[in-house]
Wavefront OBJ file of the C-alpha trace (Angstrom):
o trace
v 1.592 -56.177 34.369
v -1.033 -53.211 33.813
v -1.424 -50.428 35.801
v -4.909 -48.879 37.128
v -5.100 -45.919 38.738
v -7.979 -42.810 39.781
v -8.563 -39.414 38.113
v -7.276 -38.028 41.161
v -4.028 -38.793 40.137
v -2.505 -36.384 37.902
v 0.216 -37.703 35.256
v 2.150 -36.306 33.071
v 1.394 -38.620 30.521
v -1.016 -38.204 27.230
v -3.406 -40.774 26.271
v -1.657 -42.075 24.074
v 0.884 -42.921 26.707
v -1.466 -44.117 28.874
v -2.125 -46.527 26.993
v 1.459 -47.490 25.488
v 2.303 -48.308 29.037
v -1.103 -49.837 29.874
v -2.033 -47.266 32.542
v -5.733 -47.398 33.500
v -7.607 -44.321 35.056
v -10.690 -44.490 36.452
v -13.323 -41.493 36.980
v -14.411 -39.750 40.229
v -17.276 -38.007 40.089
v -18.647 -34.715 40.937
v -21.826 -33.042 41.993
v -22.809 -29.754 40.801
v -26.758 -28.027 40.776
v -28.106 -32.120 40.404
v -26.084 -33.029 37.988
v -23.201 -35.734 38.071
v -20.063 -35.646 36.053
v -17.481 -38.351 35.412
v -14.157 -36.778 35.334
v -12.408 -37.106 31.979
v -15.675 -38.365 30.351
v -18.646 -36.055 30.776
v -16.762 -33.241 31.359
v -13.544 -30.895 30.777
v -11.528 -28.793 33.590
v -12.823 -25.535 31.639
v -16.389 -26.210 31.721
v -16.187 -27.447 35.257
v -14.668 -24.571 36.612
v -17.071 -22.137 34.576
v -20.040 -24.212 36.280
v -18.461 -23.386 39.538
v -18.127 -19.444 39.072
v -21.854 -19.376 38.063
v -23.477 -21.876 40.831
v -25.099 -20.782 43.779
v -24.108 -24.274 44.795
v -20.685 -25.789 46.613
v -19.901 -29.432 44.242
v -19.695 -32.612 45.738
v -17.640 -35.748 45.035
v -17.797 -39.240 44.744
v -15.231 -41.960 44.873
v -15.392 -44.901 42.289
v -17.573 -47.992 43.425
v -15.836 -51.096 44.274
v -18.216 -52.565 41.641
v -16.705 -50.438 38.702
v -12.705 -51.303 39.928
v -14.020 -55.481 39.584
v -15.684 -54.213 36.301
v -12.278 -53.180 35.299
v -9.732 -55.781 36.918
v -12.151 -58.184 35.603
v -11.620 -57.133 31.777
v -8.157 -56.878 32.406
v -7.328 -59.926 33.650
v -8.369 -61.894 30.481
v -5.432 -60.150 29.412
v -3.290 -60.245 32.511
v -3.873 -61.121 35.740
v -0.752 -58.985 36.858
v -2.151 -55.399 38.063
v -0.705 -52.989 40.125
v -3.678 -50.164 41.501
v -2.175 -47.306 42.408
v -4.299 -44.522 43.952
v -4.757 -41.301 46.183
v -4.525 -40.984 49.652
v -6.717 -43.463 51.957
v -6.572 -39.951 54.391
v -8.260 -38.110 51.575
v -10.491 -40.775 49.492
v -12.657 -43.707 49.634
v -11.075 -44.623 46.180
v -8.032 -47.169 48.069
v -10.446 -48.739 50.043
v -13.253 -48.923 46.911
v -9.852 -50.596 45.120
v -9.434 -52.891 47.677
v -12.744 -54.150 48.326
v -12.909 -55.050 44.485
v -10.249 -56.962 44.341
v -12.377 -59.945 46.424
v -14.919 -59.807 43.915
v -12.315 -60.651 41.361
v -10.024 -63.695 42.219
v -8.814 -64.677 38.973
v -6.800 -61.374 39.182
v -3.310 -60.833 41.185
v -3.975 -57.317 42.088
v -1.294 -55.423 44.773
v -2.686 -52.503 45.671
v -0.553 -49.000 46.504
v -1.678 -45.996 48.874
v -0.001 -43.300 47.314
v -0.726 -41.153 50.608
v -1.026 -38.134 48.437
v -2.734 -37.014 45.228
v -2.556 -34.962 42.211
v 0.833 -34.552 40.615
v 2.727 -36.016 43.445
v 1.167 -39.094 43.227
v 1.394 -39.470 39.263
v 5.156 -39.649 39.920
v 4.931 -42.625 41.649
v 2.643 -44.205 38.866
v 4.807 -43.051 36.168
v 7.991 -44.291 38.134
v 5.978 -47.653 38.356
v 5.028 -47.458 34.761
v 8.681 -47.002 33.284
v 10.184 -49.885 35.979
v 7.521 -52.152 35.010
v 8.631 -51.714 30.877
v 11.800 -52.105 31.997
v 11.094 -55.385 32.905
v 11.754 -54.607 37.007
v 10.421 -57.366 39.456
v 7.277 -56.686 41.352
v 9.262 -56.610 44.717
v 11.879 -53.485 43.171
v 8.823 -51.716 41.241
v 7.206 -51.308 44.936
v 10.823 -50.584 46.784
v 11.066 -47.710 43.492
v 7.476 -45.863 44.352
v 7.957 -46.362 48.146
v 11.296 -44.309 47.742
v 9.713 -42.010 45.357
v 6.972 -41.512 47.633
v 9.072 -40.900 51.027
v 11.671 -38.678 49.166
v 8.899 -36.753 47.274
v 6.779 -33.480 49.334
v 3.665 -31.343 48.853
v 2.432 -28.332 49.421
v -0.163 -26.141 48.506
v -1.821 -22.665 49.215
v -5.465 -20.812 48.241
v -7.476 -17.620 48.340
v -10.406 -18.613 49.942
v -10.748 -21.831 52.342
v -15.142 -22.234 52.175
v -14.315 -25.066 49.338
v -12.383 -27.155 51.991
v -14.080 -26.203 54.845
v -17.147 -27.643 52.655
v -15.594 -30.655 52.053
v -14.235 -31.483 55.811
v -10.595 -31.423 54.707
v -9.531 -28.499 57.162
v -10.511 -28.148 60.800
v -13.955 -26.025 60.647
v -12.861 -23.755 63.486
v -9.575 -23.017 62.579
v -10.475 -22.693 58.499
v -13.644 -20.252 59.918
v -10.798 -17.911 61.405
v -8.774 -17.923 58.786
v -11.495 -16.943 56.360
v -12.660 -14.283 59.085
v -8.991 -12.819 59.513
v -8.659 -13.377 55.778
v -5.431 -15.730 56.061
v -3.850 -17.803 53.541
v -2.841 -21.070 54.760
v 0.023 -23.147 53.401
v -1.169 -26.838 53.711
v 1.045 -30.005 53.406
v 0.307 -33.580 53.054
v 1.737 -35.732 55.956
v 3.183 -39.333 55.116
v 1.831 -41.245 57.704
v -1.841 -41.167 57.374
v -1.702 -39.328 54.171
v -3.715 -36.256 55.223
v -3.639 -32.675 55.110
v -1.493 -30.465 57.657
v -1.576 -27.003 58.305
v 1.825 -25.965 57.975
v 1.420 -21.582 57.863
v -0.827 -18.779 58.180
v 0.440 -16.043 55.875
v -1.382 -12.595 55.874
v -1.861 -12.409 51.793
v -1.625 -14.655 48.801
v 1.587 -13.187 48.085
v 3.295 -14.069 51.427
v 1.356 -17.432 51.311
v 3.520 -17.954 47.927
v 6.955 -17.128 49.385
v 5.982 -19.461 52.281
v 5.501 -22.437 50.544
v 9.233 -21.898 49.088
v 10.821 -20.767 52.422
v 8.937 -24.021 53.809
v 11.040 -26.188 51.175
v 14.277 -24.434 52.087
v 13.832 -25.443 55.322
v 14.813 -29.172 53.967
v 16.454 -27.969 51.037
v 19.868 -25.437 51.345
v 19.566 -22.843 48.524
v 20.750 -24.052 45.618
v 19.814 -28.200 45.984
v 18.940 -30.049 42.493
v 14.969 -30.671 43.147
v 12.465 -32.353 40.685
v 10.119 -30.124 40.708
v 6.367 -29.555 39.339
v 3.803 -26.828 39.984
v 0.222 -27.385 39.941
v -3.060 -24.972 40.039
v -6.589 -25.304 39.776
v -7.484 -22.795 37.569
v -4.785 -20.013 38.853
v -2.209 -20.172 35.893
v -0.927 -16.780 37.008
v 0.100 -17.926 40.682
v 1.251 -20.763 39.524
v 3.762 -18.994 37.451
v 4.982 -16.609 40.354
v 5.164 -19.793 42.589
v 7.840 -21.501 39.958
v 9.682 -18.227 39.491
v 9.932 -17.678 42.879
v 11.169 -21.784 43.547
v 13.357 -21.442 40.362
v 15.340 -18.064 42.181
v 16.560 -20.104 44.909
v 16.895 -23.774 43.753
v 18.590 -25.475 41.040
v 15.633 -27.653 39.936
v 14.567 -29.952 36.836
v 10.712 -28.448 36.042
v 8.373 -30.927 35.181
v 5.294 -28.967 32.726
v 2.369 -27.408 34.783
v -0.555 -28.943 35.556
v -3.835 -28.350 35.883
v -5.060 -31.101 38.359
v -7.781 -32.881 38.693
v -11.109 -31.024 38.714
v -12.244 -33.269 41.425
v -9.389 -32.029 43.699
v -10.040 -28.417 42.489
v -13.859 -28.954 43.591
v -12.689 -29.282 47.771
v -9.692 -26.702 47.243
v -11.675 -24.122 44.821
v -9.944 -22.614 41.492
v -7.429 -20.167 43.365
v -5.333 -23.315 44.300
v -1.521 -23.791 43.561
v 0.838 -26.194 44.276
v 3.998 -27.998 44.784
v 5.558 -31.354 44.576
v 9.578 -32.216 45.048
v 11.777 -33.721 45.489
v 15.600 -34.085 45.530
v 15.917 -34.947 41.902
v 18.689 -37.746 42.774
v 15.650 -40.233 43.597
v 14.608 -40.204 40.133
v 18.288 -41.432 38.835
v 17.550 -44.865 38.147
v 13.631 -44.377 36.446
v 14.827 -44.982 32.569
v 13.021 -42.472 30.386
l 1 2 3 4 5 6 7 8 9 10 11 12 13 14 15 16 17 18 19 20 21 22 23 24 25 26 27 28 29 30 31 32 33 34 35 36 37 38 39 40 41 42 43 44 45 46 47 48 49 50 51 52 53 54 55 56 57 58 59 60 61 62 63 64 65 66 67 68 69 70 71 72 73 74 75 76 77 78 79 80 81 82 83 84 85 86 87 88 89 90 91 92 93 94 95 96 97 98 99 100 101 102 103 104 105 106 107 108 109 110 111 112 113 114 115 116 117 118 119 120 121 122 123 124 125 126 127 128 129 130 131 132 133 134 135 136 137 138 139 140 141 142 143 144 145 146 147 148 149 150 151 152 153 154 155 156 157 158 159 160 161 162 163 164 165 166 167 168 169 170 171 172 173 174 175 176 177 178 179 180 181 182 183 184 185 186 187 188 189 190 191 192 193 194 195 196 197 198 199 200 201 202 203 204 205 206 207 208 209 210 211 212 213 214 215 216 217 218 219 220 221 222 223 224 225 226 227 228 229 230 231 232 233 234 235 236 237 238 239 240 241 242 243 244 245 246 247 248 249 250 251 252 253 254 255 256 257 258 259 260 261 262 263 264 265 266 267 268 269 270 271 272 273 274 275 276 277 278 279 280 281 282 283 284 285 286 287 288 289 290
């Protein structure tokens, strides 16, 4: 069985991993001054985020077609007609739905289909989980029982500097983000499970506070002290990413996965101040073999 999955998704896995466990991504796209970039093709996190401090311009981005997921399933399926597609949230994305619809255009494939009903880092754990199960030589029916749990025990959070990148993009109410950027508030912002889209979980005053919220918002699940898988994520903010992991490593006992700098098609609605969280208690991961 081979995996596909969206640059929206970030892994922790090199390419050459990628491919050892037959791991698929395919590219969204953004829009910047007229010109369109595939992500992980035409253009590097860097450069993007240089592009975005010079441009007069907000970016815009594009889900995959259903057309290029059959273009895909279809080349793998002369290999294998097993494929699990794995991608970001349906309450964030077109990409699930682009997924989906390709599938009927290519029935000599046995594609099952997974809405992560997240993105970014938290939702590479559930492909990697899937990706080490499926080596393992783990049914279909336990590999989707394994990301299900993974994806119910696992939480996000994030917080940012300035909100006009989401308010842009129509992922934050316009009248409350307008406030906030008026009163100059940091939000914390979660992802919720059932419809996989963003909640406004705390105003802080500054950045700062906005950093200590996100961890006293996990210790309100998690007593001080609580083993947590844990793995920070930024835009381009490697400094408050750092000061979010200290401040998370002070009052947890956690396993940190390496920082990541996530997809530049996520950084393009959330702008480059973005960090963020995902754990979870680190007993889920138990049974994933290495």
């Amino acid at each position: 069985m081979q995996i596909v999955t969206d640059s929206g998704v970030d892994t922790n896995m090199s390419s050459r991993e990628l491919e050892e466990y037959g791991i698929h991504v395919v590219p969204l796209r953004v829009t910047l001054e007229d010109r369109t970039y595939r992500e992980g093709l035409d253009i590097s996190k860097e450069e993007f985020y240089q592009l975005l401090a010079s441009s007069k311009e907000l970016p815009r981005t594009t889900q995959p077609s259903p057309g290029e997921f059959a273009e895909l399933y279809r080349k793998l399926a002369e290999k294998d007609p097993d494929i699990l597609s794995i991608h970001m949230s349906s309450g964030l994305s077109g990409t699930y739905q682009s997924a989906v619809l390709a599938s009927q255009m290519v029935p000599e494939a046995r594609i099952t289909h997974v809405d992560t009903k997240t993105l970014s880092a938290p939702a590479g754990w559930q492909v990697e989980a899937a990706a080490r199960v499926i080596r393992a030589g783990w049914a279909l029916d336990k590999v989707l029982e394994l990301v299900k749990s993974v994806s119910h025990a696992t939480e996000t959070l994030f917080t940012l500097e300035e909100l006009k990148y989401l308010i842009h993009g129509g992922r934050i109410s316009h009248m409350k983000g307008l406030v906030a950027a008026v009163l100059n508030i940091k939000p914390v912002i979660g992802v919720e499970k059932e419809k996989g889209t963003y909640v406004q979980m705390a105003f802080l005053r500054t950045f700062k506070k906005a950093i200590k919220g996100v961890v006293d918002i996990i210790e309100k699940k998690h007593a001080p002290g609580s083993q947590l898988r844990v793995q920070v994520v930024h835009a381009q903010n490697p400094e408050g990413a750092a000061l979010l992991q200290e401040q998370i490593a002070d009052r947890f006992s956690c396993t940190f996965l390496p920082k990541v700098a996530m997809s530049l098609v996520l950084g393009a609605h959330t702008g480059p101040s973005m960090i963020g969280v995902a754990y979870a208690d680190a007993s889920i991961f138990s049974s994933i073999p290495a």
